[in-house]
VEXDREN-2710 file (C-alpha; in Angstrom, 1 decimal):
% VEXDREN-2710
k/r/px/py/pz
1/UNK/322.8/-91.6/62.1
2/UNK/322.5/-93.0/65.4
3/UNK/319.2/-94.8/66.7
4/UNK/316.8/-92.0/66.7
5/UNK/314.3/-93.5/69.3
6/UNK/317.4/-94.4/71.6
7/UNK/318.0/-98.3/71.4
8/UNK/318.0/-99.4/75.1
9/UNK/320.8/-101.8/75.4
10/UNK/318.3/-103.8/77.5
11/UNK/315.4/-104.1/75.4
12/UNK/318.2/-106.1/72.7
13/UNK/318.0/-109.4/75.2
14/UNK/316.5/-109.6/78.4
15/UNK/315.1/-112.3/80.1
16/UNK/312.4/-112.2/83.0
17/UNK/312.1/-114.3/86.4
18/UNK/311.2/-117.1/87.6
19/UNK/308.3/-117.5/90.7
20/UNK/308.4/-121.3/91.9
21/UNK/305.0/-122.8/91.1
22/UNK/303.4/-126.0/92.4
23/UNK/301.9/-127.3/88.9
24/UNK/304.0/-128.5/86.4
25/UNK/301.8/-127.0/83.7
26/UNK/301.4/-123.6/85.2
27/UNK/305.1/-123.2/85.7
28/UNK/306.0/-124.6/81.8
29/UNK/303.5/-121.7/80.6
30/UNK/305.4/-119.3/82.9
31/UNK/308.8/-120.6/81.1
32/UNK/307.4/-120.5/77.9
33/UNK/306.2/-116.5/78.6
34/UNK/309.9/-116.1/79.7
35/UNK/311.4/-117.5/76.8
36/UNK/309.1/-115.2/74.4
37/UNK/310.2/-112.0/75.8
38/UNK/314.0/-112.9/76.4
39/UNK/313.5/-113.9/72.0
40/UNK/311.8/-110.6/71.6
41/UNK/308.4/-112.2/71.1
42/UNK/305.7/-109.8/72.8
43/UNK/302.5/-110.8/71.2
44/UNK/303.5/-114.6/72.1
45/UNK/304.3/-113.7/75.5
46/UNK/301.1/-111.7/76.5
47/UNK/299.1/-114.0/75.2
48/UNK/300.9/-117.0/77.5
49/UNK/299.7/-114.7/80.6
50/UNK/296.7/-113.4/79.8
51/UNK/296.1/-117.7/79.3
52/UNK/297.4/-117.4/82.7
53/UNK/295.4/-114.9/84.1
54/UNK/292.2/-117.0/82.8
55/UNK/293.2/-119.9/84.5
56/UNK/294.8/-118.3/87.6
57/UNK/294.3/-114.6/87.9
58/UNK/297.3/-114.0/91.2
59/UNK/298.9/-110.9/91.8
60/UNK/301.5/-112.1/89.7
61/UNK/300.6/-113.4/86.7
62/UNK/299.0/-109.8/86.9
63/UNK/302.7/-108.8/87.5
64/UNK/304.3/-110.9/84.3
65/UNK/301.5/-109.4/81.9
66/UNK/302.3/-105.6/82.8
67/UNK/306.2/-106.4/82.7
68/UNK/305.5/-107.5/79.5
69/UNK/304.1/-104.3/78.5
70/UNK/306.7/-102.6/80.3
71/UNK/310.0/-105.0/78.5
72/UNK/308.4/-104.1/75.0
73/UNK/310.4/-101.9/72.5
74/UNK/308.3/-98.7/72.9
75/UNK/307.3/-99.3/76.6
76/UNK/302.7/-99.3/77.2
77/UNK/302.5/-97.7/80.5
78/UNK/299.0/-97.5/80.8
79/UNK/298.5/-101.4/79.8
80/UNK/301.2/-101.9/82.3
81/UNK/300.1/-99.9/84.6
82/UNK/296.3/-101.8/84.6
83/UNK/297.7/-105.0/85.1
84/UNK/299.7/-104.4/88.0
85/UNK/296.7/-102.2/89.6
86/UNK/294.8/-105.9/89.1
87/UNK/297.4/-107.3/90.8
88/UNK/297.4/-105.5/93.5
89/UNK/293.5/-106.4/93.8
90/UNK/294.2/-109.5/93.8
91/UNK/296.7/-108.9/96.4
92/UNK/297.1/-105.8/98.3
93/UNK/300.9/-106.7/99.8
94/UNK/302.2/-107.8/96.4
95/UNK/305.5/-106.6/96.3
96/UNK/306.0/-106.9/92.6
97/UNK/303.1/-105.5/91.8
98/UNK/304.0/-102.4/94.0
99/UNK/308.0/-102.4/92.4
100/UNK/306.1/-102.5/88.7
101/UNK/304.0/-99.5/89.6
102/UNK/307.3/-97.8/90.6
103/UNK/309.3/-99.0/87.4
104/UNK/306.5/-97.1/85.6
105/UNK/307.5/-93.8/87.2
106/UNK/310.9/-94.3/86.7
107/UNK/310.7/-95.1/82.9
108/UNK/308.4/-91.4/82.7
109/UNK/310.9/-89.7/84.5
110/UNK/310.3/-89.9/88.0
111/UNK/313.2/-90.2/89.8
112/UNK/311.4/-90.3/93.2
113/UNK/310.2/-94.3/92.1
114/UNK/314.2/-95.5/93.5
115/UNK/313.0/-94.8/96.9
116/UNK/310.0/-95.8/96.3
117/UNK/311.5/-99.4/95.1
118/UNK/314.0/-99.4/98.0
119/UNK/310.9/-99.1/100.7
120/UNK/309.1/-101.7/99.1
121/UNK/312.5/-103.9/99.7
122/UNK/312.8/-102.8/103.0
123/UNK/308.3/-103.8/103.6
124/UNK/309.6/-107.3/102.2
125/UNK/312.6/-107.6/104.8
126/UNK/314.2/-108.8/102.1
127/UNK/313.5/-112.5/103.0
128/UNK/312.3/-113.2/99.2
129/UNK/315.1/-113.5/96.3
130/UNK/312.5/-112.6/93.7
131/UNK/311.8/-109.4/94.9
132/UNK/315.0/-108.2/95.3
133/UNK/315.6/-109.1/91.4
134/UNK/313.0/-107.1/90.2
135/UNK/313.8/-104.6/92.6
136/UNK/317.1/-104.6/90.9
137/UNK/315.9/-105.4/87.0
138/UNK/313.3/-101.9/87.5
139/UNK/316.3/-100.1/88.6
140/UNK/318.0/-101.0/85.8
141/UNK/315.1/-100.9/82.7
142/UNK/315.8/-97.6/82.0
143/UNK/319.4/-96.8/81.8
144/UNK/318.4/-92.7/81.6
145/UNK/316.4/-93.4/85.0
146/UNK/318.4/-96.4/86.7
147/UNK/320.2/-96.9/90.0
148/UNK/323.0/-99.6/89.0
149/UNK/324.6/-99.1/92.6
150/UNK/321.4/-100.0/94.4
151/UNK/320.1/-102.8/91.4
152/UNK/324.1/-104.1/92.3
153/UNK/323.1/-104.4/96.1
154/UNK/319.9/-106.2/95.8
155/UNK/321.0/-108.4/93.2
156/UNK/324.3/-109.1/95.3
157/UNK/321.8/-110.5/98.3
158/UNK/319.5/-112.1/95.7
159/UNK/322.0/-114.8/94.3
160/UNK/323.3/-114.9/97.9
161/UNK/319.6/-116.5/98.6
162/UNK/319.2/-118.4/95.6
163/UNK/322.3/-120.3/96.3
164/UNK/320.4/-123.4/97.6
165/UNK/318.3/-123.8/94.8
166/UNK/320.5/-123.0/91.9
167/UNK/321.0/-119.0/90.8
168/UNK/318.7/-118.7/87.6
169/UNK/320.9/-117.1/84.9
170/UNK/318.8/-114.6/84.8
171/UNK/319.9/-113.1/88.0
172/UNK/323.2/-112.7/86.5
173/UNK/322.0/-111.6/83.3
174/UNK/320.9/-107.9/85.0
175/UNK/323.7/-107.9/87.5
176/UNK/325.9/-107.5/84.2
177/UNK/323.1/-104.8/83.0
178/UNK/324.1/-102.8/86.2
179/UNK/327.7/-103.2/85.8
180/UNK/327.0/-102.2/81.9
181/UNK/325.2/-98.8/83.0
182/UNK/328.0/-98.0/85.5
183/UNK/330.5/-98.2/82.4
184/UNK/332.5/-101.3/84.1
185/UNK/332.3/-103.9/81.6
186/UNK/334.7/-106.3/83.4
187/UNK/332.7/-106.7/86.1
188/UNK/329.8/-106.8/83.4
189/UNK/331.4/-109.6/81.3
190/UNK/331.9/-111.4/84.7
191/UNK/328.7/-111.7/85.3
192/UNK/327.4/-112.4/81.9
193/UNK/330.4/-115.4/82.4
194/UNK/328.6/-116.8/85.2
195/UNK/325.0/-117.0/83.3
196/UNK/326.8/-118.7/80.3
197/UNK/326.6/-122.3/82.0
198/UNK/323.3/-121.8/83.7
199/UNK/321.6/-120.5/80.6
200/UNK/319.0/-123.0/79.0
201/UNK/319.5/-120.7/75.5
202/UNK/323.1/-120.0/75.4
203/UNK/322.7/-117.3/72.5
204/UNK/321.1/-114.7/74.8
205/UNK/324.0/-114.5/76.6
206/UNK/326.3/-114.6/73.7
207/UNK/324.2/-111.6/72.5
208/UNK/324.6/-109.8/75.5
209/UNK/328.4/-110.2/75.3
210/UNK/328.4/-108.8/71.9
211/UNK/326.8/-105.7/72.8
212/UNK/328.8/-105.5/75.5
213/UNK/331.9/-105.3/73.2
214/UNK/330.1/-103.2/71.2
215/UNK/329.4/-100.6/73.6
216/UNK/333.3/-100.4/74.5
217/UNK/334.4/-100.4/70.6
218/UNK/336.0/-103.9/70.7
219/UNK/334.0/-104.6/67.0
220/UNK/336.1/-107.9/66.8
221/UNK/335.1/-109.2/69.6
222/UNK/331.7/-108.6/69.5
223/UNK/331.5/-110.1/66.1
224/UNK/332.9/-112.8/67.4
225/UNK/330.3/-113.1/70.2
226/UNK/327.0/-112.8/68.0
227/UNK/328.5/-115.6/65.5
228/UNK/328.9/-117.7/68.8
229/UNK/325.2/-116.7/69.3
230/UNK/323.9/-117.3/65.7
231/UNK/326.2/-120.7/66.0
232/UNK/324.1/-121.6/69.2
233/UNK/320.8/-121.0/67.8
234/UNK/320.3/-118.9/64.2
235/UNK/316.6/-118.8/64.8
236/UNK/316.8/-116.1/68.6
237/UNK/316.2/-112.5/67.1
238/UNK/317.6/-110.7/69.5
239/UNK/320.7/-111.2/68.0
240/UNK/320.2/-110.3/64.3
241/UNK/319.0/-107.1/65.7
242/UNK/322.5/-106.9/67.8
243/UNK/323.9/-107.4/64.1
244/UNK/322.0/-104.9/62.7
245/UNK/323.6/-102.3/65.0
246/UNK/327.4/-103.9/64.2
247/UNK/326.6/-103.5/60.2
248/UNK/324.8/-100.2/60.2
249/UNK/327.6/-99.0/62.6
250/UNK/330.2/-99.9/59.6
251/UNK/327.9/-98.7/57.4
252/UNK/327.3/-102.1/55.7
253/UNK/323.4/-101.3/54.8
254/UNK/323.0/-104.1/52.4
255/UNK/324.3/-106.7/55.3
256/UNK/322.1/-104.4/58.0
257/UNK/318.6/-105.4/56.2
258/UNK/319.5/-108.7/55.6
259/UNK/320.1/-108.9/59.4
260/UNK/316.3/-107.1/60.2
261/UNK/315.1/-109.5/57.4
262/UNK/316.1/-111.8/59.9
263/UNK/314.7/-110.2/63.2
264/UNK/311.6/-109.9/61.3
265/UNK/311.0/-113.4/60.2
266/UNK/312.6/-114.5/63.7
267/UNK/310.6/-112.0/66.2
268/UNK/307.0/-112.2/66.2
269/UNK/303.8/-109.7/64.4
270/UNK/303.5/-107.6/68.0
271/UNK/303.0/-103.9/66.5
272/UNK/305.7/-102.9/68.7
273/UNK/308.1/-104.8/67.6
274/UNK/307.0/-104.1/64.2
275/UNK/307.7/-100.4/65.2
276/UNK/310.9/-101.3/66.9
277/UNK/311.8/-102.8/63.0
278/UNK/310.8/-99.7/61.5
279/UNK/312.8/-97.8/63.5
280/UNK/315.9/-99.9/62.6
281/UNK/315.3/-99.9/59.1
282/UNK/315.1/-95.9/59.1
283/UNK/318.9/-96.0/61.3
284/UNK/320.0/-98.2/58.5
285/UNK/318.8/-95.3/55.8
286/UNK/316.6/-97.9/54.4
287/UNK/313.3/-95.2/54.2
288/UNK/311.2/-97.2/51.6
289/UNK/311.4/-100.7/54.0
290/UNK/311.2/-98.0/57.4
291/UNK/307.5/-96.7/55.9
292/UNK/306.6/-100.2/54.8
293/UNK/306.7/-101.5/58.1
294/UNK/305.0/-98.4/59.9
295/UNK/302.5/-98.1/57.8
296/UNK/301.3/-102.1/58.2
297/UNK/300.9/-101.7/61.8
298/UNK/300.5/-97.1/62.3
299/UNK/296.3/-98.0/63.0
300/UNK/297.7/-100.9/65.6
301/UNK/299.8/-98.3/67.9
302/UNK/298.1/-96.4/70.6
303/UNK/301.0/-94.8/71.4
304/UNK/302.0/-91.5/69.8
305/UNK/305.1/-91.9/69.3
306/UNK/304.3/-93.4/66.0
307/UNK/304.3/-89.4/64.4
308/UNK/307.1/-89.2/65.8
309/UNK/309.0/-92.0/63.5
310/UNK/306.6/-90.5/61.0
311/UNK/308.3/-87.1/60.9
312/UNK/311.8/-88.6/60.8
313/UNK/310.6/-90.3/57.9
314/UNK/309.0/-87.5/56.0
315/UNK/311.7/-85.4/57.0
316/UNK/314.2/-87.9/55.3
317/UNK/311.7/-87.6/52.1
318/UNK/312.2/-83.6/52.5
319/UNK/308.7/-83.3/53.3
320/UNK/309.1/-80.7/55.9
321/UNK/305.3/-79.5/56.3
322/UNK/305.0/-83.3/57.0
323/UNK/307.3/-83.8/59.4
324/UNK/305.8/-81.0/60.7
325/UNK/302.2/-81.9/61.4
326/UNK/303.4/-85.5/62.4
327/UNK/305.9/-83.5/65.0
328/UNK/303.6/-81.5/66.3
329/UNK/300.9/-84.1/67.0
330/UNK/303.5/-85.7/69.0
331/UNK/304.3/-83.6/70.4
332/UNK/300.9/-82.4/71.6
333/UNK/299.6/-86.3/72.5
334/UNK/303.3/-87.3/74.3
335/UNK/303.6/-86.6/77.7
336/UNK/306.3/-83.8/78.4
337/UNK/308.7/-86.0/79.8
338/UNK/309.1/-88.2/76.4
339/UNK/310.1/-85.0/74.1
340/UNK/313.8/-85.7/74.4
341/UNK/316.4/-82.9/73.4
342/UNK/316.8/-84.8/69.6
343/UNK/312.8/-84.3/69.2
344/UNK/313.7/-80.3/69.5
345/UNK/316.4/-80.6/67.4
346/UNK/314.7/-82.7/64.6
347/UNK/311.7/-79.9/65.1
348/UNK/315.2/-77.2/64.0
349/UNK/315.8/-78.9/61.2
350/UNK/312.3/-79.4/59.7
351/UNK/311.8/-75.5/60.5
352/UNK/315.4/-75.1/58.3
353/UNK/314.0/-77.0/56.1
354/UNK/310.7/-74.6/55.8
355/UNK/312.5/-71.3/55.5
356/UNK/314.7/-72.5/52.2
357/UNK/311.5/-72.2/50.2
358/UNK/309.4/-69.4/52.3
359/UNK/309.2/-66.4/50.0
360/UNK/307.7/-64.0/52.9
361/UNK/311.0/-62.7/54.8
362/UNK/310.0/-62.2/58.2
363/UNK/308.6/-65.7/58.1
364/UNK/312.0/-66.7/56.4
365/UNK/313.8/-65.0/59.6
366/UNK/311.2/-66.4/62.2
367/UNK/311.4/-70.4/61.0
368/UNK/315.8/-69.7/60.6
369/UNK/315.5/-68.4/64.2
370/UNK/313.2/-70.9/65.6
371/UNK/315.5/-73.4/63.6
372/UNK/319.1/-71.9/65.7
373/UNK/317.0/-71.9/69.0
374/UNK/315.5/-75.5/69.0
375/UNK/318.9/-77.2/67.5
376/UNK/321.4/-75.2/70.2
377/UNK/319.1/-77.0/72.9
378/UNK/320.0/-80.5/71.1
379/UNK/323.4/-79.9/71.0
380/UNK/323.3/-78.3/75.0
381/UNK/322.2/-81.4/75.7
382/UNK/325.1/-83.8/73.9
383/UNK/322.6/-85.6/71.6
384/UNK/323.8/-86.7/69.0
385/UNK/320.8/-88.9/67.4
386/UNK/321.5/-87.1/64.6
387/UNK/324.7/-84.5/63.0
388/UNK/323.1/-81.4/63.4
389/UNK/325.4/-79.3/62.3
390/UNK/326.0/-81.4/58.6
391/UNK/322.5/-82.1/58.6
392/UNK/321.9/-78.0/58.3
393/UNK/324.5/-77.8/55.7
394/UNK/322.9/-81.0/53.4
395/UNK/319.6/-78.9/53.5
396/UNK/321.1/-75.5/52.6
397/UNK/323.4/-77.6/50.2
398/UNK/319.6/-79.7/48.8
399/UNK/321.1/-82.5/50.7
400/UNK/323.3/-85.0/51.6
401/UNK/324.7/-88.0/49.6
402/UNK/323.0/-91.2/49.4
403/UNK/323.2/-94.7/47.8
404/UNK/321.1/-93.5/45.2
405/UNK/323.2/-90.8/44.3
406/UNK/326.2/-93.3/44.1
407/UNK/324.2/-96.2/42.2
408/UNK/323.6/-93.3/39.4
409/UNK/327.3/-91.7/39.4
410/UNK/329.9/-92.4/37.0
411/UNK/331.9/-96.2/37.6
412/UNK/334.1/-98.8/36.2
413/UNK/335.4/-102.0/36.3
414/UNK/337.7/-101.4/38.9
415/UNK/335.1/-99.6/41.4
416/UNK/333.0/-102.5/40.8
417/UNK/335.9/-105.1/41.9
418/UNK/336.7/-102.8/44.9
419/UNK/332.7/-102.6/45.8
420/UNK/332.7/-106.6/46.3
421/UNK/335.9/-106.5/48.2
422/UNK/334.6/-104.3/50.6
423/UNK/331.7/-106.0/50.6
424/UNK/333.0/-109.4/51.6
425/UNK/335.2/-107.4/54.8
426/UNK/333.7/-104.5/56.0
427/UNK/337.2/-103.5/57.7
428/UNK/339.3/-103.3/54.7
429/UNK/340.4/-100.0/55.3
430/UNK/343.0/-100.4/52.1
431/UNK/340.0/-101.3/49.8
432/UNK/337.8/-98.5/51.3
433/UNK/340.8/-95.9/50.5
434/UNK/341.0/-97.8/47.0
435/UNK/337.3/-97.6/46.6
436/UNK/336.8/-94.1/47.9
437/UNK/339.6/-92.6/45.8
438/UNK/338.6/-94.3/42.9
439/UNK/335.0/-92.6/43.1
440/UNK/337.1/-89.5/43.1
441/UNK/338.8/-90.3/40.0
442/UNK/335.8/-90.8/37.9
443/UNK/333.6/-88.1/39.5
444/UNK/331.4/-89.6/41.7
445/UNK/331.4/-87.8/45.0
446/UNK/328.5/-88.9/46.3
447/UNK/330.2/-92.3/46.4
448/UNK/333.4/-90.8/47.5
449/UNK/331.9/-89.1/50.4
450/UNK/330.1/-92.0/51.5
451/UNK/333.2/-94.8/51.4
452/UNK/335.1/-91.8/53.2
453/UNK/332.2/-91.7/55.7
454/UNK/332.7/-95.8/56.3
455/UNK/336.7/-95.1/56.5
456/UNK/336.0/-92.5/59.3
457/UNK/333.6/-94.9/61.0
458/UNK/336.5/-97.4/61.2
459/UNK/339.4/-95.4/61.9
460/UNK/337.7/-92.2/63.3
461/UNK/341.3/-90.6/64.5
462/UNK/342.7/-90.8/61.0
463/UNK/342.7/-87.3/59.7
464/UNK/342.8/-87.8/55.9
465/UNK/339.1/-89.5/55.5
466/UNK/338.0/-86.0/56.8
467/UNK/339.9/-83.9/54.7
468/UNK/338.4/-86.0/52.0
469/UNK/335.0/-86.0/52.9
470/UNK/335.8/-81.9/52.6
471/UNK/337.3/-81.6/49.4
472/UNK/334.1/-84.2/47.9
473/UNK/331.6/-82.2/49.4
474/UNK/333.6/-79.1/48.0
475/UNK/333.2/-80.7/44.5
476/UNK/329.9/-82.0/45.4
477/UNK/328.5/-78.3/45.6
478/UNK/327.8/-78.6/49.3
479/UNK/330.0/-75.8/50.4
480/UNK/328.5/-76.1/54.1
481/UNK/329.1/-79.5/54.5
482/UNK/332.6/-78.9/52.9
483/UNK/333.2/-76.9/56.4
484/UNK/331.9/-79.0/58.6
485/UNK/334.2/-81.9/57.3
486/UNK/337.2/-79.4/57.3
487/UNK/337.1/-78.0/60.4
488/UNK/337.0/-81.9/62.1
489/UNK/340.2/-82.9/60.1
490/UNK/342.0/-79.8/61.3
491/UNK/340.6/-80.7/65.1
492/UNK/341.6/-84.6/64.1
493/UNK/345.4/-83.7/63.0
494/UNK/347.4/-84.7/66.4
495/UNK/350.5/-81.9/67.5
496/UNK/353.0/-84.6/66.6
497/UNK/351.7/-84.9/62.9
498/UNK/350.9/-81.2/62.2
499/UNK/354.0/-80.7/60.6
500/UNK/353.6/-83.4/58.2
501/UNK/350.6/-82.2/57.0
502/UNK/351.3/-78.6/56.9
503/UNK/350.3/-78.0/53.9
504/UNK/347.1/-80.0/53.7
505/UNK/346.0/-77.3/57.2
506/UNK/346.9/-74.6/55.1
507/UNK/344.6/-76.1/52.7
508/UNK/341.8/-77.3/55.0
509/UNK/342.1/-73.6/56.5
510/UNK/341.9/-71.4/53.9
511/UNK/338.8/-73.8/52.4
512/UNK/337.2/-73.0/55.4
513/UNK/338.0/-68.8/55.3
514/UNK/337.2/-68.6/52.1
515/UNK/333.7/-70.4/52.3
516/UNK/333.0/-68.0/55.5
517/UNK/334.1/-64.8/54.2
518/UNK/330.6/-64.1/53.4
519/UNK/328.7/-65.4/56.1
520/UNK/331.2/-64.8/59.2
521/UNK/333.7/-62.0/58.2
522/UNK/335.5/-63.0/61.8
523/UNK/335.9/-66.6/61.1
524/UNK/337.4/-66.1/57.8
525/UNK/340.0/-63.7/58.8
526/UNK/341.0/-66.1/61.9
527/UNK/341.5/-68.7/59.8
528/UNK/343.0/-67.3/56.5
529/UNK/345.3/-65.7/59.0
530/UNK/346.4/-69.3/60.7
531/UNK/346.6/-70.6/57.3
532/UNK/349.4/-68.0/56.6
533/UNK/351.0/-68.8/59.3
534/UNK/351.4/-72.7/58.3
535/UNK/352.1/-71.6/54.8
536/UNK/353.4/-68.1/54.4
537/UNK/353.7/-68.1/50.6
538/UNK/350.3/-69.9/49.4
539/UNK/348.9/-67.3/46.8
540/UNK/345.2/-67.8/47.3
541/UNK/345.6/-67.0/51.0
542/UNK/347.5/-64.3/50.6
543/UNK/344.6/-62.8/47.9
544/UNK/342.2/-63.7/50.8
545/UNK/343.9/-62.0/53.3
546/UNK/344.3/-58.8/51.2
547/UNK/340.6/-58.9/50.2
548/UNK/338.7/-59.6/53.4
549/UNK/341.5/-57.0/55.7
550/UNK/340.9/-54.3/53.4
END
C-alpha cells in the first residue's frame, strides 16, 4: 500500500532560511528554530519563535512561526495563516509575509497564488536574496501545486546574490527540490552536491540524496545514502523516516517499525508529527502501533483529517460502518479541495465492504453501485494509494493475506532458516523464491502470497512471482484476487518469452475464463478462446470452450 496521506518528498527533510540578525542571541535562537524543523522537530521549533515573538515581535519572526505551521506533516493553514496576517501588522510591505499568505493558497489548491508570488518578487525588485528563496521554497512546498521552472529562476538569481557572503546550503537544498519535481535528478543531485560542504548537519543532505535515489528506483544507492546519513549523525529523524519508506517498499515490516521506533524517539511529541507516525505505521500494515499513536494525540488535532486516518484504520479492522462515519465527517469538516481521488475510492471500498452483509437487495445494488462509481473516479485519476482492484477481490474473497495469517500457517525447519535469510538481505531474490515456494509446499498461502508479493516488489518485470501470487490466491480461496494476479502475469510475459511460457498463458488464461464464466460470459469466452490458441489440446479448455459456446 502506498502512503495513503501522500508523503511529500519535502516534508522528509527541509531546512528553512536564514535572515541576517544584528544580536548574536537572537540569530542562535533563529538557528536553533532552523535546525528543529530541518530534524522534524515542530513543537521545538514553534516554541523557539513564539520565544521570539515575545522578545521581538517583527514581521518575520511572525513569518518563521507560520512557516512552521505550514513545513509541518499535515500542513495548519489557519495557524499559519494568523501569523503571517501579524506579520503583516507588524509590517505592511513584508514580503515574506505576503509570499506565506500565497503559499497558503497554493497548498489549498489555488493555482492563482504563482502569480501572486511572482508579483510580490517583482514589488521587491528582486534586490533581496531571501525573498527570492522563499519565493522559490513556496513554489516548491507542494509538489501537486508547485512551479519548479519559476522556483528554478528565483533560486538561480538568489545564490547569484548570496555569493559574497557565502550561499547557505539551504539555497541549494530547494533548488534540488525543484529539479526533483521536474523529474531531472541529475541536476537535482547536482545541487544537493553543492549543499554537501556548506551543510553544518551533513545527514540532511545525505537524506535528501537517498530519497532522491529512491524516487528513481536506484534502492542501492539510496541505501547507501541514508547509511552515510545515519553514519553522520544516528540521532536526525528525518532519516529513519526515509528508511522506513526503503523497508516498507521491500516489504521488510519488522525492519520498517524499528526504523519509526527510531523517528519517534528521535522527532519530537508535536501531535503532527505524532500523526505523520501514525500514518507510517498504518503504510507499514502495523494497525495495532498506527491506532496507538492516533489515539494518544486524536483530542490534540484540530484538523479533520484525523477521521480520515481513522477510517483507513477501521477499514483495515473491517469495520466498514466505522470507516464510514469517520469518512463522512471528513469529509463534511475538510475543505473540498483536500478530498483527493483515493478519499473517493477508499469511500468505494467501505461501501463494498457494506453490501457483502446487507440483506435488503436494493440496498445491496445501491452500496455495489455507489461502490463501482466512487472507485472508477480513483482509478480515472491514476491513484494508486491503494490496489483497488485486489482490494475489491480480498473483500469479496473475506480478505487479503496478512502476517498473521502466515505466523499461524503450517512451517518447518527449513522455512524458518529461509525466514532469517531473507531477513538479514532483503534482496535475496534466490531466498525469497526458496521461501515463497517452500510456503507452497507445506500449505501456507498466505505466506506464499506475501514472499511472492516481496519478489514482485523487487523484480516487478519478472513474470513468474505473478503467476504465483495467482495460483496461491487460487488455493487460498480468493478466486478474485486469483484474477487480478493472472491477468498481470499474462500483461508481464514480454513477446520474446511468450513462447517459453506457452503453456503457463494457457494456464494463466484459462484460470482467468473459467473464474469469469459466471460473472462476465464475454471475458471468459475471449480468453478460453486465446488459451486454445496457445494450447490447442489442453482438455479443460477445450470442456470450457464447449460449455460456455453452447
Amino acid at each position: 500500500m502506498k502512503d495513503i496521506m501522500i508523503m511529500n518528498v519535502k516534508k522528509i527533510a527541509f531546512g528553512a532560511a536564514v535572515v541576517f540578525f544584528t544580536g548574536f542571541a537572537t540569530a542562535q535562537t533563529l538557528q536553533d528554530g532552523i535546525n528543529s524543523i530541518d530534524s522534524d522537530k515542530f513543537a521545538q521549533a514553534k516554541t523557539n519563535f513564539t520565544d521570539m515573538i515575545a522578545k521581538e515581535p517583527t514581521a518575520e519572526n511572525y513569518f518563521y512561526l507560520g512557516n512552521t505551521f505550514l513545513r509541518q506533516g499535515e500542513p495548519d493553514y489557519a495557524k499559519a495563516t494568523e501569523n503571517f496576517n501579524k506579520g503583516l501588522a507588524a509590517d505592511g510591505k513584508s514580503f515574506v509575509n505576503k509570499i506565506g499568505l500565497a503559499a497558503v493558497k497554493l497548498g489549498k489548491g489555488d493555482k492563482s497564488a504563482i502569480a501572486e508570488i511572482q508579483k510580490i518578487v517583482t514589488d521587491s525588485r528582486e534586490k533581496d536574496a531571501e525573498v527570492l528563496f522563499r519565493a522559490a521554497e513556496a513554489l516548491t512546498l507542494f509538489e501537486k501545486n508547485s512551479s519548479p521552472d519559476l522556483a528554478i529562476q528565483f533560486l538561480t538569481k538568489a545564490i547569484e546574490k548570496a555569493e559574497k557572503k557565502g550561499v547557505p546550503a539551504h539555497y541549494y537544498y530547494t533548488l534540488g527540490d525543484a529539479y526533483r519535481i521536474k523529474r531531472m535528478p541529475g541536476e537535482a543531485m547536482s545541487a544537493y552536491d553543492k549543499a554537501l560542504p556548506l551543510a553544518k548537519n551533513k545527514a540532511s543532505v545525505y537524506t535528501r540524496m537517498g530519497t532522491l535515489w529512491m524516487a528513481a528506483q536506484l534502492w542501492k544507492n539510496a541505501k547507501e545514502s541514508l547509511d552515510k546519513a545515519v553514519a553522520v549523525d544516528a540521532t536526525y529523524a528525518p532519516v529513519y523516516k526515509a528508511m522506513a519508506g526503503y523497508d516498507i517498499r521491500y516489504q521488510q515490516n519488522a525492519k520498517a517499525t524499528q526504523d519509526l521506533i527510531n523517528y519517534t524517539k528521535y522527532a519530537d511529541e508535536d501531535p503532527y508529527t505524532q500523526l505523520e507516525i501514525s500514518k507510517l505505521y498504518f503504510t507499514n500494515e502495523d494497525y495495532a502501533n498506527s491506532k496507538a499513536v492516533l489515539d494518544k494525540i486524536f483530542d490534540k488535532i484540530e484538523d479533520p483529517i484525523k477521521f480520515k486516518l481513522r477510517a483507513y484504520q477501521d477499514f483495515a479492522d473491517k469495520n466498514y460502518t466505522g470507516a464510514k462515519q469517520n469518512m463522512d465527517t471528513f469529509i463534511s469538516q475538510a475543505e473540498k479541495t483536500r478530498v483527493l481521488p483515493a478519499d473517493q475510492g477508499l469511500q468505494g471500498l467501505i461501501a463494498a465492504g457494506l453490501a457483502k452483509d446487507e440483506k435488503d437487495a436494493a440496498k445491496k445494488s445501491a452500496l455495489m453501485t455507489e461502490s463501482q462509481q466512487k472507485i472508477a473516479i480513483a482509478k480515472a485519476a491514476k491513484d494508486e494509494t491503494m490496489k483497488w482492484d485486489l482490494e475489491l477481490a480480498n473483500i469479496a474473497g473475506g480478505g487479503g493475506a496478512s502476517q498473521a495469517d502466515v505466523d499461524k500457517g503450517p512451517t518447518n525447519p527449513a522455512i524458518e532458516a529461509l525466514k532469517k535469510q531473507v531477513a538479514a538481505n532483503n534482496q535475496d531474490s534466490d531466498a525469497l523464491f526458496k521461501l515463497a515456494t517452500a510456503y507452497q509446499d507445506v500449505k501456507n498461502w498466505s505466506g506464499a502470497i506475501l514472499t511472492w508479493q516481496k519478489m514482485s516488489a523487487l523484480l516487478p518485470d519478472w513474470a513468474p512471482a505473478y503467476y504465483s501470487q495467482g495460483y496461491s490466491y487460487q488455493q487460498a480461496g480468493n478466486n478474485d484476487a486469483a484474477k487480478i494476479a493472472y491477468e498481470k502475469f499474462i500483461s508481464t510475459v514480454k513477446p520474446a518469452d511468450q513462447e517459453a511460457n506457452k503453456q503457463t498463458l494457457a494456464y494463466a488464461y484459462f484460470a482467468v475464463a473459467y473464474m469469469s464464466k459466471d460473472s462476465d460470459v464475454a471475458k471468459a469466452k475471449d480468453y478460453v478462446a486465446k488459451s486454445l490458441q496457445l494450447d490447442p489440446t489442453y482438455q479443460d479448455a477445450v470442456k470450457l470452450n464447449a460449455e460456455i459456446n453452447k
